[in-house]
C-alpha positions as CSV (number, residue, x, y, z in Angstrom):
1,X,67.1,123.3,36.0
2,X,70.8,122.0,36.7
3,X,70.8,121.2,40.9
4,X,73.2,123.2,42.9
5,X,75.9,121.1,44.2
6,X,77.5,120.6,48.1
7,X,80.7,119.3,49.5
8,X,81.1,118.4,53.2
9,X,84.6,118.8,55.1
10,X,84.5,117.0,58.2
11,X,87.0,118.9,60.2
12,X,89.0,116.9,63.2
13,X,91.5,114.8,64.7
14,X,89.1,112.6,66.0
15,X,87.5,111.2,63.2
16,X,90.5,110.2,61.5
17,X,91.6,108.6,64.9
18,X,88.9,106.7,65.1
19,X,88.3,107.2,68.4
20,X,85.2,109.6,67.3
21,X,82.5,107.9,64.2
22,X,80.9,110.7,62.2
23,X,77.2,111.3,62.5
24,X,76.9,114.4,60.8
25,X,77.5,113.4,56.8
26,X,73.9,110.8,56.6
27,X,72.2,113.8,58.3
28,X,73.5,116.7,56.3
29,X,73.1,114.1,52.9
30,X,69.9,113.5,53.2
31,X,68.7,117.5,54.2
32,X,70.2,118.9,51.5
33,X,69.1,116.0,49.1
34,X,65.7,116.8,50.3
35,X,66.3,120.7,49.1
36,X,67.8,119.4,46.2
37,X,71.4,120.3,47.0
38,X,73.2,117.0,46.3
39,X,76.3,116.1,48.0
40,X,79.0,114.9,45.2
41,X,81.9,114.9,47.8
42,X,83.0,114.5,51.2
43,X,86.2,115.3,53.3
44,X,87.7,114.0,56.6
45,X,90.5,116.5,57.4
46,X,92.6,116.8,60.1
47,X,93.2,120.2,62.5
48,X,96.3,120.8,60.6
49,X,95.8,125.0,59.3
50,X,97.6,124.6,55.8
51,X,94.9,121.4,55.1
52,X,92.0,123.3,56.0
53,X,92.6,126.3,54.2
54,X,93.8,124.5,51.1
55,X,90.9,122.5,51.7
56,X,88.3,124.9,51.9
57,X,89.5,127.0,48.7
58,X,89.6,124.2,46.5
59,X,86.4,123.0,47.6
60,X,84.3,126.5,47.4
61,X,85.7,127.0,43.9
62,X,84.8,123.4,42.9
63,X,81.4,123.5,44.6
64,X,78.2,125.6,44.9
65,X,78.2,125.2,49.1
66,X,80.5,123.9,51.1
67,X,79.6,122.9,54.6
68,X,82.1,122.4,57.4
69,X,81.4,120.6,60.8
70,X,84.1,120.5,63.5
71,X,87.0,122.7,65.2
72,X,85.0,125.8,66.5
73,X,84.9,125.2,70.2
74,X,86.9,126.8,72.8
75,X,90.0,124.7,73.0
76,X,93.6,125.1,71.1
77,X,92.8,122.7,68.2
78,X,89.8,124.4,67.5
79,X,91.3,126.4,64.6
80,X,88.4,125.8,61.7
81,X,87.1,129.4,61.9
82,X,90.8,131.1,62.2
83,X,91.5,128.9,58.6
84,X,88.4,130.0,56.8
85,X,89.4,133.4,57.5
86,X,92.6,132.5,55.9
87,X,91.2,131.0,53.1
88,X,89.0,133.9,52.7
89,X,91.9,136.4,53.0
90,X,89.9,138.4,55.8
91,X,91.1,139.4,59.4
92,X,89.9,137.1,62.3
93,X,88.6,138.9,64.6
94,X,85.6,139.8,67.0
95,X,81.9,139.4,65.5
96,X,80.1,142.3,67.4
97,X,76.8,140.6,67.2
98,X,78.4,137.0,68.0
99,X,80.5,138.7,70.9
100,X,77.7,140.4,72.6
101,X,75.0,137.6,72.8
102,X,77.7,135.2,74.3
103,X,78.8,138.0,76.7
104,X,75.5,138.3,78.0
105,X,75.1,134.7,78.2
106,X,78.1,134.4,81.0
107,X,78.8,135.1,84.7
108,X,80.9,138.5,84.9
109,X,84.2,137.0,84.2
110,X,83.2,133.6,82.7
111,X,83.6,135.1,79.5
112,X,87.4,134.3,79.2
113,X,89.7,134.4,76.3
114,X,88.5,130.1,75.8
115,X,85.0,131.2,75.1
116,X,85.9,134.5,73.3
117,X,87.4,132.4,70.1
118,X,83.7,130.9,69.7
119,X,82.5,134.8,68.8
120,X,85.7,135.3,67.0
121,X,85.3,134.8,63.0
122,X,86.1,136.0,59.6
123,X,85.3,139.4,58.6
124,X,81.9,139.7,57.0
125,X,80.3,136.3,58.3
126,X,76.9,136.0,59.1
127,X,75.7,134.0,61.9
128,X,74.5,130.7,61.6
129,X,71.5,130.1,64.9
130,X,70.7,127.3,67.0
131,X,68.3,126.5,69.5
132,X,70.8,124.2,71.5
133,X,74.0,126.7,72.3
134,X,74.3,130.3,72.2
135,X,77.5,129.8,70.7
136,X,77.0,130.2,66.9
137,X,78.2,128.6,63.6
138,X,78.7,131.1,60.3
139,X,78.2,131.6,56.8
140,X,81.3,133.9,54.6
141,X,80.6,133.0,50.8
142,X,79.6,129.8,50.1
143,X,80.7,127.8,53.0
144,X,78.6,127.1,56.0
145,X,81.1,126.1,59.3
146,X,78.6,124.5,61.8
147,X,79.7,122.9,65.0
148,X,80.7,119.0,65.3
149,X,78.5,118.1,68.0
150,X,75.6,116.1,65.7
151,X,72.5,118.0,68.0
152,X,74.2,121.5,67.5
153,X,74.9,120.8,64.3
154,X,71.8,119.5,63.4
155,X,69.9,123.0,65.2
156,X,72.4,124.8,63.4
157,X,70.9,123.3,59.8
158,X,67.8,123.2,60.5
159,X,67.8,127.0,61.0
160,X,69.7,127.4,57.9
161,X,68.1,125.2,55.5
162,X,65.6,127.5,54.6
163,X,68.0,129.7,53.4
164,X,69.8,127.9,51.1
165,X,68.7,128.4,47.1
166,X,68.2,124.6,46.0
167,X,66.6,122.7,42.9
168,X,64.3,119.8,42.5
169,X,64.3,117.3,45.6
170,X,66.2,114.6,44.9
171,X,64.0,111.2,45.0
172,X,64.8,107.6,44.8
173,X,63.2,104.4,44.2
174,X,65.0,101.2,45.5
175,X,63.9,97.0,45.1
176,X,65.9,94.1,46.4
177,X,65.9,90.5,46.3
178,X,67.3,87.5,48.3
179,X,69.3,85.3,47.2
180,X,70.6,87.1,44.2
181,X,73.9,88.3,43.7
182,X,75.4,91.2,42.1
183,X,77.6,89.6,39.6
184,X,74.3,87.6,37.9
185,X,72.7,91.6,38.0
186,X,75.4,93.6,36.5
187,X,75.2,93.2,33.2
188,X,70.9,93.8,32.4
189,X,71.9,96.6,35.2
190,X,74.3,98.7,32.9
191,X,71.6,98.7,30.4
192,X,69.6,99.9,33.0
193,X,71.2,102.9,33.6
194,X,72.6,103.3,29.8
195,X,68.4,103.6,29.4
196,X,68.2,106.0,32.0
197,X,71.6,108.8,32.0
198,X,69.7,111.3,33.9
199,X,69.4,108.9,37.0
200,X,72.1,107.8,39.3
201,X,71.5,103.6,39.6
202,X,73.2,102.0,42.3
203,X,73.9,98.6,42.9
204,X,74.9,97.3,47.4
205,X,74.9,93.8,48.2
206,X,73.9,93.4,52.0
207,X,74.4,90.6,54.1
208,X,71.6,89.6,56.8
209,X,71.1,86.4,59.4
210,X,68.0,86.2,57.0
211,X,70.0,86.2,53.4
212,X,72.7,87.9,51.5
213,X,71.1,89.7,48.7
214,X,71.2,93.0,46.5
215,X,69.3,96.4,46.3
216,X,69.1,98.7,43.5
217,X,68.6,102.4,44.4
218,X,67.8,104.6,41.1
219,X,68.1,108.5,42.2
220,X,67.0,111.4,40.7
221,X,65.1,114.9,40.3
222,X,61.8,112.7,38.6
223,X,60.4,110.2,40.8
224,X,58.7,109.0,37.7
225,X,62.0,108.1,35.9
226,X,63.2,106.5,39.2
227,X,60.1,104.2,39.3
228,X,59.9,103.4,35.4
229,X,63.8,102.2,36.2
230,X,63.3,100.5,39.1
231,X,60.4,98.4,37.5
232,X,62.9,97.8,34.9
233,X,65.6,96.3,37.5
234,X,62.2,94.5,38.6
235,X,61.4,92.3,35.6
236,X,65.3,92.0,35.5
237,X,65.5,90.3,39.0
238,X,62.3,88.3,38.2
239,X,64.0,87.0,34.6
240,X,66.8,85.8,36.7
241,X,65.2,83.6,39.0
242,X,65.0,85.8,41.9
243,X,61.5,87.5,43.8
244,X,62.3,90.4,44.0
245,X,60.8,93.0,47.1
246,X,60.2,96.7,46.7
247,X,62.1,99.1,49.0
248,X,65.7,99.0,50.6
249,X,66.0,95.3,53.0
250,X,65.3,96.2,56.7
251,X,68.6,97.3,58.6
């Protein structure tokens, strides 16, 4: 069974300013790993409309699910939903259902124009739930625009997770060692993984106040394979001196 396959398009200003750090890719890699949906590439954008739309049509043709965070709040420069519509070729406009719960959820008169563009989405989406905000992400297709906040977001995955058609969980295995340094590994390592095709073997040196060292991650749909190459990369650490420890080094 061949694995469905995601792209993530982080969506804002922000992030590429630095002046905001990203906490939404680890989350949504790991969740959709875990439904076997794995992530082969991510995207920091900018609130620039010709980018996003470009953006989103090359990525839902290239991918099985894209998913979006950022740029569907109230203000100006929120402008993601208005550029999947776009991309979809689909009027923007008012989503009856969307409209009506956040209508109810106001004052009379709080719901201004500001709050109106959060119910305001592409033709045909369905609403995307979350226990945090009554303001909604959506689904059109196969992309997924979720909000940038990392709880909403992460309410707003949780509730569609469920619903998303994956394959086999992705599993890994990981060992590291002390002491031992990547160049001395590389070479028994490409055999390794020339042993082993169907798994993804990585190699990430890490520095700690207790030792530099080097862990080797094997990934895969068969946790099997990942162990038999990870004992592998074992007896190869082992061979070259080192003593080597199962698992990923503390953080």
């Amino acid at each position: 069974m061949t694995n469905p396959t995601a792209c993530i398009l982080v969506i804002g200003n922000e992030v590429l300013s630095g002046r905001t750090q990203d906490a939404n890719i680890r989350f949504l890699a790991t969740g959709l790993g875990e439904r076997g949906i794995p992530v082969r590439e991510v995207r920091i954008i900018p609130d620039v409309a010709e980018t996003i739309v470009a953006t989103v049509n090359e990525c839902r043709a290239k991918f099985d699910h894209v998913f979006t965070t950022g740029g569907i709040g109230p203000t100006h420069d929120d402008i993601t939903s208005e550029c999947v519509a776009a991309a979809f070729g689909v009027p923007w406009e008012p989503h009856p259902e969307a409209w009506a719960r956040m209508e109810r959820s106001y004052k009379p008169g709080e719901f201004n124009a500001a709050r109106q563009r959060m119910a305001t989405m592409p033709r045909g989406a369905k609403l995307i739930d979350n226990a945090l905000s009554v303001a909604p992400g959506f689904t059109i297709g196969n992309v997924h625009v979720m909000a940038g906040v990392p709880r909403v977001m992460q309410s707003m995955f949780e509730w569609l997770a469920p619903q998303l058609a994956g394959g086999p969980p992705i599993v890994s295995a990981a060992v590291h060692a002390v002491g031992l340094a990547e160049g001395r590994i590389a070479e028994g390592l490409e055999a390794v993984q020339k042993r082993h095709p169907e798994l993804d073997i990585g190699s990430y040196p890490f520095y700690r106040s207790s030792g530099n060292g080097v862990a080797i991650v094997a990934k895969g749909n068969d946790g099997a394979q990942a162990a038999a190459a990870i004992a592998e990369v074992t007896a190869l650490m082992t061979e070259l001196g080192a003593s080597p420890i199962q698992g990923e080094p503390p953080a």
